[in-house]
N, C-alpha and C positions, 0 to 999 in steps of 0.2 A: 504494500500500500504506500501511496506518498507520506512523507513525512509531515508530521505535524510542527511549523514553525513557531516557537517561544519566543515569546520577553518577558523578563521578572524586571519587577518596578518594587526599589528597597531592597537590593542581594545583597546587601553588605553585612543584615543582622544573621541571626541564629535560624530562623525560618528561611532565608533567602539563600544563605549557604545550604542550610538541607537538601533545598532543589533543587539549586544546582548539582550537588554530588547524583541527586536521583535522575534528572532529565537528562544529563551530558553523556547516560549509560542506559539510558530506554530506547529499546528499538526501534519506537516509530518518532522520534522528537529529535528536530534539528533546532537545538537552542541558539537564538539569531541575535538575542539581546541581555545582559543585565543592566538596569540602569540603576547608579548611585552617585546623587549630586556631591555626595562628599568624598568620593574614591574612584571618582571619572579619571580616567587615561592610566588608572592600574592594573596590572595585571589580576584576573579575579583570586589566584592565590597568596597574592602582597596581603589580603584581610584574611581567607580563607586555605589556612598555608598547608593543609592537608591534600587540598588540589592542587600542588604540586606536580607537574607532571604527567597530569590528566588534562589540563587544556591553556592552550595560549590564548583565551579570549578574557578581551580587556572590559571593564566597565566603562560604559558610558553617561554622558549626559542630556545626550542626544535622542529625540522620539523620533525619527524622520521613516523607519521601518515597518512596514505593519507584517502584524503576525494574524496567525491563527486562535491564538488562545494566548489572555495577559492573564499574569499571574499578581496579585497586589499583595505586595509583602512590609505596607508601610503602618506606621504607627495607628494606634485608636484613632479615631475622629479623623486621620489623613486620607483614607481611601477616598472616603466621597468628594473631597474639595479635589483630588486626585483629578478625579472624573469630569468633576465638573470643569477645570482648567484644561485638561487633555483630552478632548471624546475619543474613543478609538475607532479605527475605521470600521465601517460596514461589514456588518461580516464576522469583526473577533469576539468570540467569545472570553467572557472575564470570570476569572475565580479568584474572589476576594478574602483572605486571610483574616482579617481586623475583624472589630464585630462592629462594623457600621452597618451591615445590612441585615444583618441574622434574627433581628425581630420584624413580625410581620408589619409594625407600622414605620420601619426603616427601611422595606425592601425593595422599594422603588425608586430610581433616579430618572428620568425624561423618558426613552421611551425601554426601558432598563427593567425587568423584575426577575428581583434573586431568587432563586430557589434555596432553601437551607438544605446544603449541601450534608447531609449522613446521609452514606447510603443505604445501611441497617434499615432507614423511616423510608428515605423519598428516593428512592434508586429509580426508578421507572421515570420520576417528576423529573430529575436529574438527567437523565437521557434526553429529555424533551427541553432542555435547557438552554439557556443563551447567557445567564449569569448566574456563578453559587456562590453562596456566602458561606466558607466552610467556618463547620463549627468551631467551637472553645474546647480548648483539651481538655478543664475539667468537666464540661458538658458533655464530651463524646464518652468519657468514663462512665462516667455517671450511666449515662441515658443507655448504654448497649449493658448494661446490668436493670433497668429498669421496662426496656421496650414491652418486651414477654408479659409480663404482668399487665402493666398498662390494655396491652391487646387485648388480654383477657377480663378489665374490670376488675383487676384486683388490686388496686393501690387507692389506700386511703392516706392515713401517717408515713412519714419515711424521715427516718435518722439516717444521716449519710455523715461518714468523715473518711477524708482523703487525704496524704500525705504526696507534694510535687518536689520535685529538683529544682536545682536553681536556674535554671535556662530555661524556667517560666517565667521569669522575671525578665527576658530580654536580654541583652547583652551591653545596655545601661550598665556603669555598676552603681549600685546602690546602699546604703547602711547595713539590708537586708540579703544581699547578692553576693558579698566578696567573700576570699575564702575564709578570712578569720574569724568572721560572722557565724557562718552556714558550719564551718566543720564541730563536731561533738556537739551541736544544736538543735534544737527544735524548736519552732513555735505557732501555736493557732493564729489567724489572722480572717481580717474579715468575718468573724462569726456570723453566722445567720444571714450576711448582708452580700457575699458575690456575687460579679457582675455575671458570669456564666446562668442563676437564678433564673430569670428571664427566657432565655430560650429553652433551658429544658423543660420549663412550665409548661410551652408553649407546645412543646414535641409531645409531652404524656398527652397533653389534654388534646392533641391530636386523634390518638389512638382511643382515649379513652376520655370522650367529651362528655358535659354536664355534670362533672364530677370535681369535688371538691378535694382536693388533694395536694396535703401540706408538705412541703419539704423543708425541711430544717437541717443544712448543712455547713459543717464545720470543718474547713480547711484548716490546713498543717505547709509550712515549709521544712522540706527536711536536709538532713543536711549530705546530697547524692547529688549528681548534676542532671540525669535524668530518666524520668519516667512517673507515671501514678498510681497509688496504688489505692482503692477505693472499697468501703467496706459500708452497705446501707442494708439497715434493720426495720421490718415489717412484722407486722401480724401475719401470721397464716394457716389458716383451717385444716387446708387441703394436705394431703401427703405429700412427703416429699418426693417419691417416686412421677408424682402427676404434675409437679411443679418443674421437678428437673425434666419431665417430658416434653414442658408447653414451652421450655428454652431450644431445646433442639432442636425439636419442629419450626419454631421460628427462626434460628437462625444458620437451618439446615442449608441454605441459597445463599451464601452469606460468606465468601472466602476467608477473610481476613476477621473476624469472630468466632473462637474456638472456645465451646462449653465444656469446663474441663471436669471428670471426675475425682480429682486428686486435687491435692491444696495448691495452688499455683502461687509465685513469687515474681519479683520484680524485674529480676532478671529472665526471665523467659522470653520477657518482650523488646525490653531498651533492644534498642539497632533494629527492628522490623515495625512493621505498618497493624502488626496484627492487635485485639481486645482479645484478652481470658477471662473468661465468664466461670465463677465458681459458685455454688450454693452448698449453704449449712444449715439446716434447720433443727431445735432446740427448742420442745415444747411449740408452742404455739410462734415463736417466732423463724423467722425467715429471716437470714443472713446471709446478702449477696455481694460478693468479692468480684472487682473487673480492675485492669490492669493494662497500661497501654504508655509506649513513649509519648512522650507530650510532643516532644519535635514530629515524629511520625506519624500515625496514627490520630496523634493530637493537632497536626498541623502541615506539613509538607507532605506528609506519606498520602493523607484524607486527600489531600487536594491533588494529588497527583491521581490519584484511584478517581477521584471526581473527572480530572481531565479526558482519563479509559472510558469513563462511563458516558462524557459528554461526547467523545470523536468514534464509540463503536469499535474500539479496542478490546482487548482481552480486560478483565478487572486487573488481572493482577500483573499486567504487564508492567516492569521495570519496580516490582513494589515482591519479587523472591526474593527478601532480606534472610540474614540470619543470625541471629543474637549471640551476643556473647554473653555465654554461658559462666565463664572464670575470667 
């Protein structure tokens, strides 16, 4: 098949180098552009110095290119002035990173409507697409340990806490970011109050509308550089045999979510695209464990797998990762 021509708009952060390492090695993608106003005329491994050796293409500052599919890899709130400064041609499809579009009453720009890119939910809608807003890492966690239930009407309360690396935070450094901080640390943040909230509301009461259901989650920094690991407590009636059934069944079509039988950890995932989906259940509750790098799966892998699904490619084309295990 022809090539799929790229531009990343923001490659110089932590999301922007992921996709690069992923597109510059995917079979059907001739990556045509990075662009960074602040790292224009360098080579893209002078920021990204693991690239190395893997490609002489320079950053630019220049938009004078059109592609097939733009990639926005810029700050909160940037993406949409983005757009509205630079329209891209006729034709390119865009997958936006940030969470400017990810809620349904931000997912419009002129003649523009995102689809909320998981493919778990809206893979079909996503096909039919011309722009995604992929999700929030800790939303994509969360939500691919919640989906199944939801489908089914089963989610009233949900206790959720999650523990992130520090390359959630950006490549900013920040009080809360640098090594001296993070290493032999931990701490809650944001309680009850994340900005992720909002869409995954939005994703349950998808599957499972007119339904009043609270989520009360409690994020953790920890002190790893990446991946998430996610642990949310329910009520639940049914056996656990029928519970662990109604996950398989849903995410039997599903490459990159594996319902695991065994206790799954953090490293199974960091360096691949895939969610580990685990359930425990203890009396009457329900305790569901999912797991996923935040760069990946959280954010470059998702959107790359969005790109497969938006040009009629294999899903898992350029996204056979495989983790480091030690």
């Amino acid at each position: 098949m022809t090539k799929i021509n790229v531009g990343i708009i923001g490659g110089a952060g932590y999301t922007g180098g992921e996709l690069i390492r992923l597109l510059i090695h995917h079979p059907h993608v001739e990556l045509v552009f990075v662009h960074s106003k602040s790292s224009a005329g360098k080579p893209l491994h002078a920021v990204h110095a693991d690239l190395l050796g893997d490609t002489d293409l320079l950053f630019t500052d220049s938009l004078d290119k059109k592609v097939d599919c733009l990639f926005l890899c810029t700050g909160h709130g940037e993406a949409r002035k983005f757009l509205e400064a630079n329209p891209p041609a006729a034709g390119t499809k865009i997958i936006d990173l940030s969470n400017d579009f990810r809620l349904q009453q931000n997912a419009s720009l002129g003649d523009w409507n995102f689809v909320y890119g998981l493919p778990e939910l809206n893979r079909e809608a996503i096909r039919r697409a011309t722009a995604i807003a992929n999700p929030g890492c800790f939303a994509t966690a969360i939500q691919v340990g919640l989906l199944p239930l939801a489908k089914a009407g089963l989610l009233d309360e949900i206790y959720t806490t999650g523990i992130t690396g520090s390359t959630g935070a950006g490549q900013g450094l920040s009080a809360t970011s640098h090594f001296s901080w993070r290493a032999n640390n931990i701490q809650a943040y944001k309680t009850l109050t994340h900005q992720h909230l909002g869409e995954i509301g939005e994703s349950l009461l998808q599957l499972q509308p007119n339904s009043a259901i609270d989520l009360s989650f409690v994020p953790w920094r920890g002190d790893f550089t990446r991946g998430i690991f996610i642990s949310s407590t329910i009520h639940m009636e049914l056996p656990f045999e029928e519970v662990q059934a109604l996950y398989e069944v849903f995410y039997a079509d599903h490459p990159f979510t594996v319902v695991s039988q065994a206790s799954i950890f953090l490293k199974q995932v960091v360096n691949t695209n895939k969610a580990l989906v685990q359930l425990e259940k203890v009396g009457s509750k329900l305790v569901i464990h999912s797991a996923i790098d935040n760069l990946l799966k959280g954010a470059s892998g998702q959107a790359v797998q969005n790109m497969n699904l938006l040009f009629g490619v294999e899903e898992r084309s350029g996204l056979q990762l495989k983790a480091s295990g030690f």
